[in-house]
N, C-alpha and C positions, 0 to 999 in steps of 0.2 A: 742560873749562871754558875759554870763551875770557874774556878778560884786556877789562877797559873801557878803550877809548879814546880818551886825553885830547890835545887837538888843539892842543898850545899855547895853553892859556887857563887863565885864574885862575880860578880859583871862591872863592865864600866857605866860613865853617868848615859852613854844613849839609849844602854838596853834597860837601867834602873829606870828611867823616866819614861818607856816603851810601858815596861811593866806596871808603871803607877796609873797607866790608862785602860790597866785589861780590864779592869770592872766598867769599863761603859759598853763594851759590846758581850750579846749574846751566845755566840759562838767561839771555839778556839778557832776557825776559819775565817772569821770576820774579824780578831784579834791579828791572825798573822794577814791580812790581806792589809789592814792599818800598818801594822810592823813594816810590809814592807814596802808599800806606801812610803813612809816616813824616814826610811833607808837611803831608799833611791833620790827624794829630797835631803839627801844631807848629802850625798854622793857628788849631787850637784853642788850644795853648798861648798865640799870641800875643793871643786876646781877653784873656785873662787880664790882662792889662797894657795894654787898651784897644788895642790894634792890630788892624785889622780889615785880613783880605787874603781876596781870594776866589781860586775859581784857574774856568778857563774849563773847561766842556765840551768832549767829541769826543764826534761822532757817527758812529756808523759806523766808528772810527779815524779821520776825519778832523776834524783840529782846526777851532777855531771861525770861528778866521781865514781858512780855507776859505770859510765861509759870510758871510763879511762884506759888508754893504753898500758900508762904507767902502772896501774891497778892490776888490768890481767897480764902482763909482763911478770909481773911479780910471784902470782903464782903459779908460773913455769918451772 
């Protein structure tokens, strides 16, 4: 099992208590498929109390921001 690593940065309490669970799975793939598992469950929880958060697509693995307009707009 390799150990998650944290690069000098703060996080808040969901991704601190994300992290205090990456030693129960064997992969970093099976850590972020829990992560985001447990995302999308709070995503929902936060409608609950009228907060609306969406999270972006990857296609392919490549995030969305990959595909952005605003992205290759940019460097024209």
């Amino acid at each position: 099992m390799s150990s998650y690593k944290i690069q000098n940065t703060t996080y808040g309490a969901l991704m601190n208590d994300l992290i205090k669970e990456r030693h129960r799975f064997d992969t970093e793939e099976e850590f972020q498929a829990f992560a985001l598992d447990e995302v999308r469950k709070f995503i929902t929880d936060l409608r609950s109390i009228n907060i609306e958060l969406t999270m972006r697509p990857t296609y392919s693995g490549q995030p969305l921001s990959h595909h952005s307009v605003t992205q290759k707009l940019a460097k024209l």
